[in-house]
MARDO-402598 format. One line per field, with one value per atom (N, C-alpha, C, CB): residue number from 0; residue in three letters; atom name; x, y negated, z negated. Coordinates in steps of 0.02 Angstrom, whole numbers. Each point is the difference from the previous one (the first is absolute). Glycine has a CB too. Example, Ala and Ser with C-alpha at 12.3 -4.5 7.8 and 13.67 -1.06 7.14 Angstrom:
residues 2
num	0 / 0 / 0 / 0 / 1 / 1 / 1 / 1 $
residu	Ala / Ala / Ala / Ala / Ser / Ser / Ser / Ser $
atome	N / CA / C / CB / N / CA / C / CB $
xx	660 / -45 / 45 / -95 / 77 / 42 / -39 / 59 $
yy	284 / -59 / -60 / 59 / -112 / -59 / -55 / 32 $
zz	-390 / 0 / 0 / -62 / 98 / -3 / -37 / 108 $
This chain:
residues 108
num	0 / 0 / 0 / 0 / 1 / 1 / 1 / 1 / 2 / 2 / 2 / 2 / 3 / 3 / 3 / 3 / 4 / 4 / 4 / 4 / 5 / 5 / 5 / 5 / 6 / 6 / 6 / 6 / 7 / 7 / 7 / 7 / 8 / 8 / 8 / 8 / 9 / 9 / 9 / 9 / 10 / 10 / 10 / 10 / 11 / 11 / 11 / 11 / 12 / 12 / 12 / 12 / 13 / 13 / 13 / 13 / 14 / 14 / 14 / 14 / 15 / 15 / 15 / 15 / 16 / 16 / 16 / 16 / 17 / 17 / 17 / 17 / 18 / 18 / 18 / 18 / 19 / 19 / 19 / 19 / 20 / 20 / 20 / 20 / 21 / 21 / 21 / 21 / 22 / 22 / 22 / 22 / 23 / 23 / 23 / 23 / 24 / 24 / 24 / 24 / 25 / 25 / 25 / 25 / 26 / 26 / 26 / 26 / 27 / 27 / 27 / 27 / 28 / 28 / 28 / 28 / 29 / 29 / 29 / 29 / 30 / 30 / 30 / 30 / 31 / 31 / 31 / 31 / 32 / 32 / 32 / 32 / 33 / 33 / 33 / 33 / 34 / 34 / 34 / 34 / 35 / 35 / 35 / 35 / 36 / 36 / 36 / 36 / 37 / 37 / 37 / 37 / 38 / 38 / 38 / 38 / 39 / 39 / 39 / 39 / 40 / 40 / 40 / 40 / 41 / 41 / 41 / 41 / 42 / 42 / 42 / 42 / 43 / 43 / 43 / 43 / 44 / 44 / 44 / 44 / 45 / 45 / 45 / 45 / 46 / 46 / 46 / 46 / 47 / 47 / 47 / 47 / 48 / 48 / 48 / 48 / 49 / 49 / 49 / 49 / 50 / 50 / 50 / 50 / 51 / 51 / 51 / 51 / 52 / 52 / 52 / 52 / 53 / 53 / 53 / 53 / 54 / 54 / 54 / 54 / 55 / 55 / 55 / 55 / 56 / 56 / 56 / 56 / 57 / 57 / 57 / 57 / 58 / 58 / 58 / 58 / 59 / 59 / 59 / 59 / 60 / 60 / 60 / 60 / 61 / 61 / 61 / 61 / 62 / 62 / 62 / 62 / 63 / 63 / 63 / 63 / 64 / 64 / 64 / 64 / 65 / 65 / 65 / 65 / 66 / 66 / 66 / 66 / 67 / 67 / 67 / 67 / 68 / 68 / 68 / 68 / 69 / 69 / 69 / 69 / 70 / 70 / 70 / 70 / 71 / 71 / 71 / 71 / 72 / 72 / 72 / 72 / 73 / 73 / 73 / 73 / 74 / 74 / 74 / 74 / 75 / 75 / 75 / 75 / 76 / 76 / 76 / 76 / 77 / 77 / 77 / 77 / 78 / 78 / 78 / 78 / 79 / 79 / 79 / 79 / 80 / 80 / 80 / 80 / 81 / 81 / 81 / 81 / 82 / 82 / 82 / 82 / 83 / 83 / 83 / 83 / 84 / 84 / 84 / 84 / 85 / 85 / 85 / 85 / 86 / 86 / 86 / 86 / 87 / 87 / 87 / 87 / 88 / 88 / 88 / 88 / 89 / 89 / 89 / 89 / 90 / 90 / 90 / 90 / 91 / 91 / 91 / 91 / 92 / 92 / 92 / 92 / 93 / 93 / 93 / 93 / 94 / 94 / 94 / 94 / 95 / 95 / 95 / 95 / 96 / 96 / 96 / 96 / 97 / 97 / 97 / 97 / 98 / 98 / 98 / 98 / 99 / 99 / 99 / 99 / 100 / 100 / 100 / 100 / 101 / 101 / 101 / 101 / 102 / 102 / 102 / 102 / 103 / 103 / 103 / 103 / 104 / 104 / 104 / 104 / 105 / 105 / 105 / 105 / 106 / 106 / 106 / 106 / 107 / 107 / 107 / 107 $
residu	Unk / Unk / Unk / Unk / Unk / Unk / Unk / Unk / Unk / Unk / Unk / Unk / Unk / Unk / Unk / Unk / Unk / Unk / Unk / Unk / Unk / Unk / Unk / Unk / Unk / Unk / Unk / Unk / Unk / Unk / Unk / Unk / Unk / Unk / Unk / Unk / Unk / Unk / Unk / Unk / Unk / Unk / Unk / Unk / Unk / Unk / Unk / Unk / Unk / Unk / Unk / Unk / Unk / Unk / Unk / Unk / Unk / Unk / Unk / Unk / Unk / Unk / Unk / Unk / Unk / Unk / Unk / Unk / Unk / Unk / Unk / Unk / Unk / Unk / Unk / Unk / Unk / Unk / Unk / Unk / Unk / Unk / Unk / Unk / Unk / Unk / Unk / Unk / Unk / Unk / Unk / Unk / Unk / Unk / Unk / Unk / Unk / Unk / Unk / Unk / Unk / Unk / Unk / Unk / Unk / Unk / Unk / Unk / Unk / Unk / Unk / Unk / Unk / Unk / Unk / Unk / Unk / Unk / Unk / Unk / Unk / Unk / Unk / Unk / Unk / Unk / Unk / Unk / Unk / Unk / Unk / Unk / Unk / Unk / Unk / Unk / Unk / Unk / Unk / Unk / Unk / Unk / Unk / Unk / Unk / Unk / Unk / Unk / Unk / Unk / Unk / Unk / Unk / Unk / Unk / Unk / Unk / Unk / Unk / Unk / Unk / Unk / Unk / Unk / Unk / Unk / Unk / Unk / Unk / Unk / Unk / Unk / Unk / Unk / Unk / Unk / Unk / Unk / Unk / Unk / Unk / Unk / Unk / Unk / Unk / Unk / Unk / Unk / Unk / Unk / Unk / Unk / Unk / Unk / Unk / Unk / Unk / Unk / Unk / Unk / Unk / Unk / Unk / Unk / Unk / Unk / Unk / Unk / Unk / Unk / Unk / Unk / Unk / Unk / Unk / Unk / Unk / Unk / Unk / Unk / Unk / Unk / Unk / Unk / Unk / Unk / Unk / Unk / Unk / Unk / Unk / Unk / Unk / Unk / Unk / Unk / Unk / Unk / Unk / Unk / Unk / Unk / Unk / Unk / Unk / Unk / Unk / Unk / Unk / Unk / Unk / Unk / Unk / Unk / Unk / Unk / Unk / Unk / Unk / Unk / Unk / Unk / Unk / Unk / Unk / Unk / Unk / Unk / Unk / Unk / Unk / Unk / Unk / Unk / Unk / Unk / Unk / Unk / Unk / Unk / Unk / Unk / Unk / Unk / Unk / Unk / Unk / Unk / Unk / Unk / Unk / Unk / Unk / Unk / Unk / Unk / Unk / Unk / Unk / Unk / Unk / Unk / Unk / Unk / Unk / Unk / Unk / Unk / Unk / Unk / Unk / Unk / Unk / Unk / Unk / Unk / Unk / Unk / Unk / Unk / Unk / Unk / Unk / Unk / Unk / Unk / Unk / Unk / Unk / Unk / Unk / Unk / Unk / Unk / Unk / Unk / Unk / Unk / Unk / Unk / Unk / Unk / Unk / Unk / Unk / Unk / Unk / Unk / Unk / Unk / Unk / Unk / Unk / Unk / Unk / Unk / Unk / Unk / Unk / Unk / Unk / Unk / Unk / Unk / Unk / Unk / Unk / Unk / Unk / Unk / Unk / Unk / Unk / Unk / Unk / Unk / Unk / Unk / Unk / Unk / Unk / Unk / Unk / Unk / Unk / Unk / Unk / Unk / Unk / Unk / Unk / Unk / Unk / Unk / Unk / Unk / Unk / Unk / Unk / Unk / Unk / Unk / Unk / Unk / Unk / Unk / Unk / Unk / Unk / Unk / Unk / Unk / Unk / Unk / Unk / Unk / Unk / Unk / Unk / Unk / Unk / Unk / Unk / Unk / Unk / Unk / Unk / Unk / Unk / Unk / Unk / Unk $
atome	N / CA / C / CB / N / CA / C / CB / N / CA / C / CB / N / CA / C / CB / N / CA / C / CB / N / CA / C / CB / N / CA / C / CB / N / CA / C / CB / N / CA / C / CB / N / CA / C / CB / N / CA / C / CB / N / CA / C / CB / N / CA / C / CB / N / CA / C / CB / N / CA / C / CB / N / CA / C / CB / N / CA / C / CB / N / CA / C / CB / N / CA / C / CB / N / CA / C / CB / N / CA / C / CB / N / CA / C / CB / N / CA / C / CB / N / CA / C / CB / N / CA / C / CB / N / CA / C / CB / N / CA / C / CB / N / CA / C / CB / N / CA / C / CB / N / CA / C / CB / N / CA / C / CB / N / CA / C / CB / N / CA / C / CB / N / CA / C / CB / N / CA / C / CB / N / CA / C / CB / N / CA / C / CB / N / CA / C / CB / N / CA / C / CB / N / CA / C / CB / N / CA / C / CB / N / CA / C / CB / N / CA / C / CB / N / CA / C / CB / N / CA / C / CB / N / CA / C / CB / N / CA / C / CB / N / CA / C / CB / N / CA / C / CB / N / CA / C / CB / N / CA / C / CB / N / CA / C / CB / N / CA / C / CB / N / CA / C / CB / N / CA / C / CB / N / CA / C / CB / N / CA / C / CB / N / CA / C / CB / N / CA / C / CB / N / CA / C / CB / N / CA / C / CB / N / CA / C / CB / N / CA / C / CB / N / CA / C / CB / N / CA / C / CB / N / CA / C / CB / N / CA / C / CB / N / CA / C / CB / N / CA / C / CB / N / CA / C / CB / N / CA / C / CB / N / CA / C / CB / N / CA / C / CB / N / CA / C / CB / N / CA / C / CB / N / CA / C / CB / N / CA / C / CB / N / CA / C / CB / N / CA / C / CB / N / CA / C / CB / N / CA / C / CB / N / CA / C / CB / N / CA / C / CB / N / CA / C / CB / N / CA / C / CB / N / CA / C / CB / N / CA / C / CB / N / CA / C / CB / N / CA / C / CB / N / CA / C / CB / N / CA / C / CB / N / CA / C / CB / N / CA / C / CB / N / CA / C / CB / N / CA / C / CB / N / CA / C / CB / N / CA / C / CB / N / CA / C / CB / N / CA / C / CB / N / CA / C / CB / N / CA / C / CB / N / CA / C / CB / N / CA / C / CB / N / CA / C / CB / N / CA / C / CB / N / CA / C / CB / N / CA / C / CB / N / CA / C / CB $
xx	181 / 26 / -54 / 87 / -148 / -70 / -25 / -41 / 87 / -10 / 46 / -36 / 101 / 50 / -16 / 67 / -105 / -20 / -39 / -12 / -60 / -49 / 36 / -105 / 128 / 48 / 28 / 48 / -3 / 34 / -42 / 106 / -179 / -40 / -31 / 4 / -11 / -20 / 6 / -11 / 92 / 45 / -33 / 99 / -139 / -18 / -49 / 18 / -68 / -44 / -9 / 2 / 55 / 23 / -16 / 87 / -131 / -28 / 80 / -150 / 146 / 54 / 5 / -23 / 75 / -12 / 54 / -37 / 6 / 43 / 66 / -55 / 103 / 86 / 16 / 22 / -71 / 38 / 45 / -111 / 93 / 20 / 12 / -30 / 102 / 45 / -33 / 115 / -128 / -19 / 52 / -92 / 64 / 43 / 29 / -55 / 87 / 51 / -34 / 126 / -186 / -25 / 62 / -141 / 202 / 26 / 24 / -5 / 2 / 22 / -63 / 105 / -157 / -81 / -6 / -85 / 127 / 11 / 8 / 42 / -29 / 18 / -83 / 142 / -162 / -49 / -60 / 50 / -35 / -63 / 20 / -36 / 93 / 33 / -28 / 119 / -122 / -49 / -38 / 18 / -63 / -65 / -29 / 10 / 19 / -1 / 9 / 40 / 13 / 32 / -72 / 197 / -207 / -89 / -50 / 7 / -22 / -53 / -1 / -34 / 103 / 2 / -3 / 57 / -30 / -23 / -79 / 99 / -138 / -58 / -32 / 15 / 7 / -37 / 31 / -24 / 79 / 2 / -29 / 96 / -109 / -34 / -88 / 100 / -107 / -76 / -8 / -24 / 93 / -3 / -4 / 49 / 12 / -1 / -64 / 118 / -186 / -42 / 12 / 13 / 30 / 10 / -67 / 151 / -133 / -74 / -14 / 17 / -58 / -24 / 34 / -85 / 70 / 37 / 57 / -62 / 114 / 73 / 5 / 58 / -114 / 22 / -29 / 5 / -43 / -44 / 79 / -221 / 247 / 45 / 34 / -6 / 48 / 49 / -30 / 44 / -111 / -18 / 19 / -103 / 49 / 29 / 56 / -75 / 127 / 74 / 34 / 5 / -41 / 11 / -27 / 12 / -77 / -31 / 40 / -72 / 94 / 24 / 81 / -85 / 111 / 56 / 1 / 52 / -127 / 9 / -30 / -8 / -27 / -7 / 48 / -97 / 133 / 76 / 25 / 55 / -25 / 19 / -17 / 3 / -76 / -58 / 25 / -125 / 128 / 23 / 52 / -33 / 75 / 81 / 2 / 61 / -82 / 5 / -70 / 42 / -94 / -33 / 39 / -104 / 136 / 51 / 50 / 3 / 34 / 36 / -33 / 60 / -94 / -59 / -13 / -38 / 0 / -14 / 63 / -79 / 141 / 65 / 62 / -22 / 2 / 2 / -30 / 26 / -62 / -51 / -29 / -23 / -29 / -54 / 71 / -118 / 151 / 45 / 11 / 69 / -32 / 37 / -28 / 46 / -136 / -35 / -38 / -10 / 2 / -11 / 46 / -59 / 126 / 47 / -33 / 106 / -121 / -41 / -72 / 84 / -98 / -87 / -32 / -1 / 7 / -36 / -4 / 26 / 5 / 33 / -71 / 153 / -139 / -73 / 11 / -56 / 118 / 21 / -9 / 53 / -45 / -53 / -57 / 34 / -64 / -78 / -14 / -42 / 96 / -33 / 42 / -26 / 68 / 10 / -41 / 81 / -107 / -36 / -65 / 49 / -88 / -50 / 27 / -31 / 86 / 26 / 5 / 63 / -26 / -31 / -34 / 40 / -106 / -71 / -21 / -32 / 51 / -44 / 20 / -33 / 108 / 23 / -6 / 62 / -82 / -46 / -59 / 53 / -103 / -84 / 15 / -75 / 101 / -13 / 18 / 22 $
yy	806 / 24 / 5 / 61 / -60 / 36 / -82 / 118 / -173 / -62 / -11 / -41 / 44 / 5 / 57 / -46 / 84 / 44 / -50 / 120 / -137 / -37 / -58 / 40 / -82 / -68 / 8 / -13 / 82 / 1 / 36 / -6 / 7 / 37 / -40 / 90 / -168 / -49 / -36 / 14 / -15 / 2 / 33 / 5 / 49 / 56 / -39 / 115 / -153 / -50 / -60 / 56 / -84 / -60 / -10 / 3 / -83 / -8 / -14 / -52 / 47 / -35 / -97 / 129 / -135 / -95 / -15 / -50 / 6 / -52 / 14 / -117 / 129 / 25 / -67 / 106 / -167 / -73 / -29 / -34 / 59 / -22 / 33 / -72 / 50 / 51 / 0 / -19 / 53 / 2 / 3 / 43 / -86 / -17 / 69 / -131 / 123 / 47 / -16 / -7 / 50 / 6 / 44 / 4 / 36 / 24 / -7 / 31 / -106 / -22 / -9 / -71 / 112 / -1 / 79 / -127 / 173 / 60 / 15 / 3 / -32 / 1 / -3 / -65 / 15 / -56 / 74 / -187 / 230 / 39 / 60 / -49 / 69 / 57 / -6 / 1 / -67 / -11 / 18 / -61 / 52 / 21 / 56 / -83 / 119 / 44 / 60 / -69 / 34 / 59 / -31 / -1 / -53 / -39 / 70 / -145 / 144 / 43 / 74 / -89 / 117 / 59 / 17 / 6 / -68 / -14 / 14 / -90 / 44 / 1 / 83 / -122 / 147 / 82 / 37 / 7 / -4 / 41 / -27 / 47 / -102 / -23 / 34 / -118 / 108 / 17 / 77 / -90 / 144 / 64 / 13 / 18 / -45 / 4 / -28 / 5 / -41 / 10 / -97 / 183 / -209 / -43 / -70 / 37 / -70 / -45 / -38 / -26 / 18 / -42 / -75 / 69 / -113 / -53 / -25 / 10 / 78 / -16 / 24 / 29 / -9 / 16 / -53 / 125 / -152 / -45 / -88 / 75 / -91 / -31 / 11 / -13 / 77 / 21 / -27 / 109 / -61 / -26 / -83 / 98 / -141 / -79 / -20 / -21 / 47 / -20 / 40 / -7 / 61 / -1 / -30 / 83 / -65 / -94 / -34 / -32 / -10 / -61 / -12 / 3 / 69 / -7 / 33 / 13 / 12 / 5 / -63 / 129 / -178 / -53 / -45 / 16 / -6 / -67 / 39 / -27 / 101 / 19 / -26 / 78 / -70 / -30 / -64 / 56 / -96 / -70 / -14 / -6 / 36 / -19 / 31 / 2 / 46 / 38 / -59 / 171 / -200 / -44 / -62 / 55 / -70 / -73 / 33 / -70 / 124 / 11 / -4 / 62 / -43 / 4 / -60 / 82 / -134 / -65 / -28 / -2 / 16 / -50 / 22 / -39 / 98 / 36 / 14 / 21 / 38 / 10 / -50 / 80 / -94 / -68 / -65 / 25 / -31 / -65 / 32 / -47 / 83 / 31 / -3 / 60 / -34 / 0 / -79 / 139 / -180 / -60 / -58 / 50 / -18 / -41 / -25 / 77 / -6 / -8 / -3 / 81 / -132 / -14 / 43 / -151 / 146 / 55 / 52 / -40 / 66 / 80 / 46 / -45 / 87 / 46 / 43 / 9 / 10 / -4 / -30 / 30 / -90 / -78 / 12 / -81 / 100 / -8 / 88 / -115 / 160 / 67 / -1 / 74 / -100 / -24 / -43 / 18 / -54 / -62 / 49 / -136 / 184 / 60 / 26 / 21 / -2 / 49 / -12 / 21 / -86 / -35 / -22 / 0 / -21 / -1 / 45 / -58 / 110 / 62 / 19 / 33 / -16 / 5 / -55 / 73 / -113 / -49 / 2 / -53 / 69 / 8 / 55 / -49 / 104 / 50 / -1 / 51 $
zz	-447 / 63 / 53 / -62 / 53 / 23 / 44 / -133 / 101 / 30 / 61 / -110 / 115 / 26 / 60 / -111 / 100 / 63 / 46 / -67 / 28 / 41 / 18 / -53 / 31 / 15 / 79 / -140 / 151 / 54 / 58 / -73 / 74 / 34 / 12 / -31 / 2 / 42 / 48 / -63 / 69 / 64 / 57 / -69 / 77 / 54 / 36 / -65 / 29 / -6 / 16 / -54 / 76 / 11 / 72 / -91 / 106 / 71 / 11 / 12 / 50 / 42 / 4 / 75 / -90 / 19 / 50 / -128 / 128 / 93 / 13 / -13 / 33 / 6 / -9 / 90 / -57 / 10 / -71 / 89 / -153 / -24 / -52 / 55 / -93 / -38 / -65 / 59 / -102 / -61 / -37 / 24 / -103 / -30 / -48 / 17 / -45 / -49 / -66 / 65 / -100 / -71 / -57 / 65 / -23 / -70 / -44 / 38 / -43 / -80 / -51 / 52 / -20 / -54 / 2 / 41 / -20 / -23 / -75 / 106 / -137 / -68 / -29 / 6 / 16 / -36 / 27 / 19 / 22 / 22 / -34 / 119 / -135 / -28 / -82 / 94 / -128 / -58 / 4 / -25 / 66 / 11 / 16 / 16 / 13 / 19 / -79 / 137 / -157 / -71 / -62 / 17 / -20 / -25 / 1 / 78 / 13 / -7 / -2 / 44 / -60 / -7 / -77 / 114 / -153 / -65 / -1 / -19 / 38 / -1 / -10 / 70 / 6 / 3 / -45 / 118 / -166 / -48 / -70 / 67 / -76 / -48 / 13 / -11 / 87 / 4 / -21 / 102 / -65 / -24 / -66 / 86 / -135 / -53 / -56 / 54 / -19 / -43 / -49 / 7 / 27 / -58 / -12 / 28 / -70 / -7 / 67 / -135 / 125 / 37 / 28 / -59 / 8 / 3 / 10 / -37 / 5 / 24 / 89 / -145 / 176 / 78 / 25 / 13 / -47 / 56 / -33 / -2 / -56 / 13 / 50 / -88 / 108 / 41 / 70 / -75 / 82 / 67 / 5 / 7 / -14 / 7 / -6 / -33 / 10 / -4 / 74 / -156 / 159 / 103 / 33 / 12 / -25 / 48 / 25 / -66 / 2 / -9 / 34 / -111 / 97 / 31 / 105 / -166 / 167 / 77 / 42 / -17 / -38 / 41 / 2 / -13 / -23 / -16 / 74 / -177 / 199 / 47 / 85 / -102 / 75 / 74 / 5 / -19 / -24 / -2 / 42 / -105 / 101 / 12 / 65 / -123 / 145 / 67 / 49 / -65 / 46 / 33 / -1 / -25 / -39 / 16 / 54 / -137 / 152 / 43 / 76 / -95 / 113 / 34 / 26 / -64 / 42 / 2 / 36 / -108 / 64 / 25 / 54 / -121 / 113 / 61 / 72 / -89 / 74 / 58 / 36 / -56 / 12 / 13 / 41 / -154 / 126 / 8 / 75 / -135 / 160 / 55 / 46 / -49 / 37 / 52 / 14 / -24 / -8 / 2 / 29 / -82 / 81 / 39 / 87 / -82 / 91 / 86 / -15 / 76 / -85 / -22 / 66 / -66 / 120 / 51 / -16 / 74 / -115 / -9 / -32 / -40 / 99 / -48 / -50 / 93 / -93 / -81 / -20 / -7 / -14 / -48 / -19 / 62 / -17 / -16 / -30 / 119 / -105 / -9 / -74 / 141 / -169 / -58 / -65 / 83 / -37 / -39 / -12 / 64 / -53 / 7 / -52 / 117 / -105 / -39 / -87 / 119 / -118 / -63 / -29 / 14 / 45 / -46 / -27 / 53 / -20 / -26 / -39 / 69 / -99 / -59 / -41 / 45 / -58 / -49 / -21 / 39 / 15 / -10 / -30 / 96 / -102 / -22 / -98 / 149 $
């Protein structure tokens, strides 16, 4: 539950982006984050409870693994979306403040 607090307090946090353009609809990966989410609360009672080693550090990588499959699918949305929309008007400084936007979430 102690996740589900911080989760919705990231919202508070959130820069502002361009009005020009509509963002897409992620809630059919609600589920796929609601795993994950119920994953790492697994995790912190395994860490409370003291358990081995090896069985938390499995758990961990099996969230990993399932928050990068997530990242995946919200950047393919992204890409075929966003990126696409604003590239329609190659002038568009949305375009270019997009095309930034996705380098940088790559180099990183």
């Amino acid at each position: 539950m102690r996740l589900m607090a911080r989760s919705k307090n990231m919202n508070k946090n959130k820069e502002t982006q361009p009005t020009s353009l509509q963002h897409p609809d992620h809630s059919l990966e609600m589920p796929r984050l609601k795993r994950v989410i119920g994953q790492m609360e697994g995790i912190e009672r395994m860490i409370e409870e003291r358990r081995y080693c090896p069985d938390i550090l499995q758990q961990l990588r099996a969230a990993q693994s399932a928050i990068k499959a997530l990242e995946l699918q919200i950047l393919k949305t992204h890409l075929s979306s966003c990126i696409r929309t604003a590239a329609k008007n190659e002038k568009s400084p949305v375009f270019d403040e997009k095309l930034k936007e996705f380098l940088d979430l790559i180099k990183n």
